[in-house]
C-alpha positions as CSV (number, residue, x, y, z in Angstrom):
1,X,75.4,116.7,112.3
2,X,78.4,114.7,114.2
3,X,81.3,116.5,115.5
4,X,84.4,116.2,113.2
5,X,87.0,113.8,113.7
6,X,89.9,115.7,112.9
7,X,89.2,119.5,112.9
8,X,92.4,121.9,111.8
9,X,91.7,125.4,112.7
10,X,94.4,128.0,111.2
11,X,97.3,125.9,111.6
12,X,100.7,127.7,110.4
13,X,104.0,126.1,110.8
14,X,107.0,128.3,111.0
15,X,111.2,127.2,111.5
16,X,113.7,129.5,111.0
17,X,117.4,128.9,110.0
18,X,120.5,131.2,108.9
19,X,118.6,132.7,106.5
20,X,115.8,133.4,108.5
21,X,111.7,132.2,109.0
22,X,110.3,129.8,106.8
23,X,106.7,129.4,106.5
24,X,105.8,126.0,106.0
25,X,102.2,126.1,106.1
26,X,99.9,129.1,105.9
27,X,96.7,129.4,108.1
28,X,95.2,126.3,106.9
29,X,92.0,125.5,108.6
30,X,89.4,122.3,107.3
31,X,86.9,119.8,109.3
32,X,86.9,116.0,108.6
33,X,83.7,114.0,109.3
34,X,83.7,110.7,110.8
35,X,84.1,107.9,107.8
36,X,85.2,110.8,105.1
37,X,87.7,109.9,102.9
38,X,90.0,113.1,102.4
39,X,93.3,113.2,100.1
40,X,96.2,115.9,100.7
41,X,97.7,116.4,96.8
42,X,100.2,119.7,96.2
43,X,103.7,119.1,94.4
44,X,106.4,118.4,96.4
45,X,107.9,120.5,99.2
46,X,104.0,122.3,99.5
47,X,104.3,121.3,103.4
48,X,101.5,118.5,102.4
49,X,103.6,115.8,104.7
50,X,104.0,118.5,107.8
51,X,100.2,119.1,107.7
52,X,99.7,114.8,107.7
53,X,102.1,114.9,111.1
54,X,100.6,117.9,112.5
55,X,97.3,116.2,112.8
56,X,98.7,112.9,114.2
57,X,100.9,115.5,117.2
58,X,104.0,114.0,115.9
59,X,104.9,117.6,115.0
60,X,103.6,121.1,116.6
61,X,102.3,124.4,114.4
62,X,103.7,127.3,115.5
63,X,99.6,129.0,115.8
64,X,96.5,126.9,115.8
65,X,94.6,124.1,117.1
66,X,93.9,120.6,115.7
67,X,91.4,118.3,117.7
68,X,91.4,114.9,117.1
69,X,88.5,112.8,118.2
70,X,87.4,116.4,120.4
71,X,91.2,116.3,122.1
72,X,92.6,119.3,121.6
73,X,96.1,118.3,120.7
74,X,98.7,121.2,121.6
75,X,97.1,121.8,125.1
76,X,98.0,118.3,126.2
77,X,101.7,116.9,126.5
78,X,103.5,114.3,124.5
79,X,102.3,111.4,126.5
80,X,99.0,112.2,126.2
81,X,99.5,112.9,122.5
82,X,101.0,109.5,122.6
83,X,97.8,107.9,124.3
84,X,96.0,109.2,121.6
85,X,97.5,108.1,119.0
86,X,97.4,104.7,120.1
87,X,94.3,105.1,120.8
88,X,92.9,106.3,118.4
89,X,95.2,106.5,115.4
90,X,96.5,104.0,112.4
91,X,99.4,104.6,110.1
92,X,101.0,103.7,106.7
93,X,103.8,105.0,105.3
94,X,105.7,104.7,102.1
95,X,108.7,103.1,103.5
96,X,106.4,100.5,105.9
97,X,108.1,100.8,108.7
98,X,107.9,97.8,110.1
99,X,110.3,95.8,112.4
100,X,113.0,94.2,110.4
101,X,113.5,92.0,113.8
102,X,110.0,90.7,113.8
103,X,108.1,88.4,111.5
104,X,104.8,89.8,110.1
105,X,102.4,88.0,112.7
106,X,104.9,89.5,115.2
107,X,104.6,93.4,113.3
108,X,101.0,93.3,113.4
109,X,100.5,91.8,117.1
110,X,102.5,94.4,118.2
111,X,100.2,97.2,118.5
112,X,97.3,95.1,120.1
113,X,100.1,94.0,122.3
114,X,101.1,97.5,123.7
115,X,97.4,98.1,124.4
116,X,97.0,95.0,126.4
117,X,95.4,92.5,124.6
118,X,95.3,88.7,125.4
119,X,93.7,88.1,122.2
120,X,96.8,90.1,119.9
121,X,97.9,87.0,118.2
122,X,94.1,85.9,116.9
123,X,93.6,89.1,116.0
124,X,96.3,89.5,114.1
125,X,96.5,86.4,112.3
126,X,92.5,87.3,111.3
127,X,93.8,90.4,109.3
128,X,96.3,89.2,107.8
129,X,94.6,86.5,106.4
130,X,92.2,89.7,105.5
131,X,94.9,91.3,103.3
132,X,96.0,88.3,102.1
133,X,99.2,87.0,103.7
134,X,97.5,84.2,105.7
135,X,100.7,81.8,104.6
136,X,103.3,84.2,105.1
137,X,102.9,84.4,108.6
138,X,106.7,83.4,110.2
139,X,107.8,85.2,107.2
140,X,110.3,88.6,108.1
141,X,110.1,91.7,106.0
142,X,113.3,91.4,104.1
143,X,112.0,88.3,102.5
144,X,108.9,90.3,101.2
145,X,108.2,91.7,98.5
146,X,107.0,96.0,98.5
147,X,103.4,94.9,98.2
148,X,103.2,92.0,100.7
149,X,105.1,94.7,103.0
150,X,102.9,97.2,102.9
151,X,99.8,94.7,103.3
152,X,101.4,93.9,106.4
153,X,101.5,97.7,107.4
154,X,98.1,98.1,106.5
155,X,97.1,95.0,108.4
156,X,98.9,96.3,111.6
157,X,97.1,99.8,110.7
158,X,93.5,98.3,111.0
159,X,93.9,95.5,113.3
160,X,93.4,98.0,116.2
161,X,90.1,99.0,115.0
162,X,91.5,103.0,114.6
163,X,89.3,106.0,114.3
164,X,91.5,107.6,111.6
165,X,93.9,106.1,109.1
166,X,97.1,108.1,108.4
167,X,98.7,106.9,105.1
168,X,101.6,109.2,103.8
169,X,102.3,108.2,99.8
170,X,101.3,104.6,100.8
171,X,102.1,103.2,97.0
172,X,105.3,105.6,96.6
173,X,107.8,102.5,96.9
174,X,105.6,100.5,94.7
175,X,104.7,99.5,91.1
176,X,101.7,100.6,89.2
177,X,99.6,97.0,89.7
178,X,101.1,96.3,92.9
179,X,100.1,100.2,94.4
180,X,96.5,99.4,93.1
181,X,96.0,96.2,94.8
182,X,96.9,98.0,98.3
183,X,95.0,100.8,97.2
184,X,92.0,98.9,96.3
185,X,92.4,97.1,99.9
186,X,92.9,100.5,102.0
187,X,90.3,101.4,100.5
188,X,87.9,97.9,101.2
189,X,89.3,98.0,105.1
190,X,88.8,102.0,105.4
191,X,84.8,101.2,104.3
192,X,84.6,98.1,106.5
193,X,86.1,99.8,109.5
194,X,84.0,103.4,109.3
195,X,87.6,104.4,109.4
196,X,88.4,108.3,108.3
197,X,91.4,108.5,106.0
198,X,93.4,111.0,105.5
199,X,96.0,110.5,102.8
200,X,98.9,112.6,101.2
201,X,99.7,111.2,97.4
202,X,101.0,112.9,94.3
203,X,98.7,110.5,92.5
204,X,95.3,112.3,91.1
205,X,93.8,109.2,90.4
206,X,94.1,107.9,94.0
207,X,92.9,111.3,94.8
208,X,89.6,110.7,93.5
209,X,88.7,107.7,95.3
210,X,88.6,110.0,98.3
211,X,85.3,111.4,99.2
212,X,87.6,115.5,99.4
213,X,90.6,116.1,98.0
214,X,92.5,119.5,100.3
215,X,95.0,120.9,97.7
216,X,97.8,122.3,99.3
217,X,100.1,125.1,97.6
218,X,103.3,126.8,98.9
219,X,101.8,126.0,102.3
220,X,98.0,127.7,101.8
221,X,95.1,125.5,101.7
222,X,94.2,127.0,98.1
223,X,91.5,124.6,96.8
224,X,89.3,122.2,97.9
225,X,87.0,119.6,96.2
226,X,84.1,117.3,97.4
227,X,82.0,114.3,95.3
């Protein structure tokens, strides 16, 4: 058996305020498997969205480990944990993020291009003619529409080949046709790439697409689920 590609091992996140310590999330421990397909569902405020940014180092638990392609995370600093991530690690997110500055040849080059690559610009123009947008090029995000944005986010998510795919509520800005259509293409590229997803949604039926589904309530990991 492979070693896991994300492993969380009793991870609680604590903060404290005026009124005192808030528990955030409750000794949650889980493996992934390289290739698995995993959905985070709870309602919201469950901590479902800290777990998702624990396991990418963008946030620290107050207790446990995560490893992430066999780096142990929280003994390393925020450079490293940076490396990483660029290393091995795609995101999508429900506001796309991308650079407002920067057509969409430009958003999706720009990860390739912070690694180095001579070859960003073929490489990017290959995906996005993948997803779709092969004629919208020179075009900048705020003459998108939600769906061709986020098929630019997802393009700039797999163009660097990742070993893990981050998507927090990836069709949460968008309509019910338009969210299937990236859905149905995440999950195309996630097959394609042997990338493992790991995605939060509020949406059951996106949930079971994924090959587990971690339900996450008031912080504990209280159910889990596998096809």
């Amino acid at each position: 058996m492979s070693e896991p590609i994300i492993a969380v091992e009793r991870v609680t996140k604590q903060v404290r305020d005026s009124t005192g310590t808030l528990t955030i999330l409750h000794d949650i421990s889980f493996d992934l498997a390289p290739r698995q397909s995993a959905a985070i569902v709870g309602a919201s405020g469950s901590g479902k969205s800290t777990l998702l940014a624990i396991i990418a180092g963008l946030d620290t638990p107050t207790t446990g480990t995560v490893k992430l392609a066999g780096v142990d995370l929280f003994t390393i600093d925020e450079d490293a944990r940076a490396a990483v991530r660029a290393a091995k690690v795609g995101f999508v997110f429900q506001s796309f993020q991308l650079l407002g500055n920067l057509n969409a040849l430009e958003n999706v080059m720009l990860p390739l291009e912070l690694q180095g690559r001579s070859d960003a610009r073929s490489l990017a123009t290959e995906m996005l003619q993948r997803v779709g947008l092969g004629e919208r090029l020179r075009h900048y995000p705020k003459v998108l529409s939600g769906g061709e944005q986020q098929r630019v986010a997802l393009a700039r998510a797999f163009v660097v080949q990742p070993a893990v795919l981050l998507a927090d509520e990836p069709t949460g800005s968008l309509d019910f046709a338009t969210g299937e259509t990236v859905m149905k293409l995440m999950f195309d590229l996630n097959r394609e790439s042997g990338t493992t997803l790991v995605l939060v949604t509020h949406d059951r039926a996106i949930a079971a697409r994924c090959d587990r589904q971690l339900r996450i309530e008031a912080g504990r990991l209280h159910s889990e689920s596998e096809k």
